[in-house]
C-alpha positions, 0 to 999 in steps of 0.5 A: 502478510508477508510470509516466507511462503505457502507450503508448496512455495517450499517445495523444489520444483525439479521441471518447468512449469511453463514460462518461468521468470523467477525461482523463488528459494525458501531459505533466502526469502526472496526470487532470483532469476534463473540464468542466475542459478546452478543447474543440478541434474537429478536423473533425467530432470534438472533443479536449480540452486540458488546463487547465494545459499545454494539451496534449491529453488522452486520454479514460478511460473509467473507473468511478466515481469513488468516495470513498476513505473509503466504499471503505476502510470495507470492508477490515475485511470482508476477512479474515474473508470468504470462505476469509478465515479459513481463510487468516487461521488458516493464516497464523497457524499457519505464523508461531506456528510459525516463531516458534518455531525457533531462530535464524531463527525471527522471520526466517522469521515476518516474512517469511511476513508480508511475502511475504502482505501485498504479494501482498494489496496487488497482488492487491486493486490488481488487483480481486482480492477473494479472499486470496491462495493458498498462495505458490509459491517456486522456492528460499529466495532468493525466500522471502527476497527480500519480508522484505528489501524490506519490511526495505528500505521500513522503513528508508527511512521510519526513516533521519532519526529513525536519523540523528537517533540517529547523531549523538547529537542529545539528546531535549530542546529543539529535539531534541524538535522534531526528532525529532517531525519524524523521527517525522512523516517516518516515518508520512507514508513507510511507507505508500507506502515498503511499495506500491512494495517490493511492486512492486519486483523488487529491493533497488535499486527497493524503496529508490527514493524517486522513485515514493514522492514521485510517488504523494504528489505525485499524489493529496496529500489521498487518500494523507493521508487512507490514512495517517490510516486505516493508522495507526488500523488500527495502533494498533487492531491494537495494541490487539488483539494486546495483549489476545489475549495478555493473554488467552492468557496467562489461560487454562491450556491448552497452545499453542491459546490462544497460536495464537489470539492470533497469528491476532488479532495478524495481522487489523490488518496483512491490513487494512492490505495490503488498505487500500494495494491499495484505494488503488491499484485506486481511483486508478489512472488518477491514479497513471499506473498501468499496464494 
């Protein structure tokens, strides 16, 4: 997923292209503002160098620059827009009933979760404003294969505190530290762990940990700020899924209320899938990604 660039990424643009916000350099991966370059004239038209390895860059018309934190500020709006609520309400349908089967029902429900939300984060990096359609499968391998790589995103993010576990490491003293530490490890990688299983085509790509430390070295304070936002839509959702159920318990009708509150239980993580898309539609230039 992240790359260093398409081809024409890698060639130097020697005029403007229009409103240019960025020039993005090849060789240091990553855009860099222009007043920030050196000015190379070649004949009658100008390139610019980059500020740090000299080579030269390529210009980028791009859009504006726009904070994270106003962009983000509208997830909330996204499931419920639109056919939002259709698509929320027969989201919540197919997992309250799969949840029911016996044996491989929470298999089916997770990956009914799983299959939705990494189409909402490629989706919403693409532009796409609209929830995802119904999804196509050509066989139950492929409806399978997106729990497997959320499964795979989850794993890697929990592998130091399941160390930690493994070899019987006590919670006290100096363990105590350790396992803040594991704990730390685990808010700081499930983030951008689940962006590229969404983008993965298979298990070994969804547990490479190399484009998931590429992203946190490209844009550090953006992906921290996107992980402070994702873990207070998480404990938000929390919040909400407790009180639906709580709620649902309540009242004395047969399946309705129970269905209600798996739709509200399923709000926080389409936020949260929509929040990661927006992120990546938003840094696209600096993460290297494709066209």
């Amino acid at each position: 997923m992240l790359t260093s660039g398409s081809t024409a990424m890698n060639e130097p643009a020697t005029h403007d292209t229009g409103p240019v916000a960025l020039q993005w350099c090849p060789r240091c991966e990553r855009g860099v503002a222009r007043e920030r370059c050196r000015v190379i004239r070649l004949g009658d038209e100008s390139a610019w160098a980059c500020p740090d390895c000299d080579g030269l860059t390529r210009a980028v018309a791009t859009a504006e620059h726009r904070p994270l934190a106003e962009v983000f500020r509208t997830a909330w709006r996204y499931p419920l827009a639109g056919d939002g609520l259709i698509a929320l309400g027969a989201l919540g349908v197919g997992t309250w009933i799969a949840g029911h089967l016996r044996v491989t029902g929470s298999a089916i429900a997770f990956t009914l979760v799983a299959t939705y939300t990494f189409s909402i984060v490629r989706k919403s990096a693409a532009g796409d404003d609209d929830l995802p359609a119904a999804a196509d499968f050509t066989d139950w391998f492929d409806f399978f294969k997106p729990a497997v790589r959320a499964f795979a995103a989850g794993l890697l993010a929990l592998l130091p505190m399941i160390a930690l576990v493994s070899l019987g490491v006590e919670a006290d003293g100096a363990g105590v530290i350790l396992y803040a530490l594991a704990a730390l490890f685990a808010v700081a990688w499930l983030p951008a762990s689940v962006i590229s299983a969404s983008y993965a085509d298979n298990l070994a790509d969804a547990m490479n940990p190399l484009p998931i430390v590429a992203m946190m070295r490209r844009i550090p304070k953006d992906y921290a700020l996107t992980v402070a936002v994702l873990w207070g839509w998480s404990i938000i959702g929390l919040v909400l899924a407790v009180v639906a159920q709580v709620v649902a318990r309540l009242i004395a009708m047969p399946i309705v209320p129970s269905v209600a509150a798996e739709i509200v239980g399923l709000y926080a993580p389409l936020v949260m899938a929509r929040t990661l898309g927006l992120l990546l539609r938003e840094r696209r230039l600096e993460l290297g990604l494709e066209d």
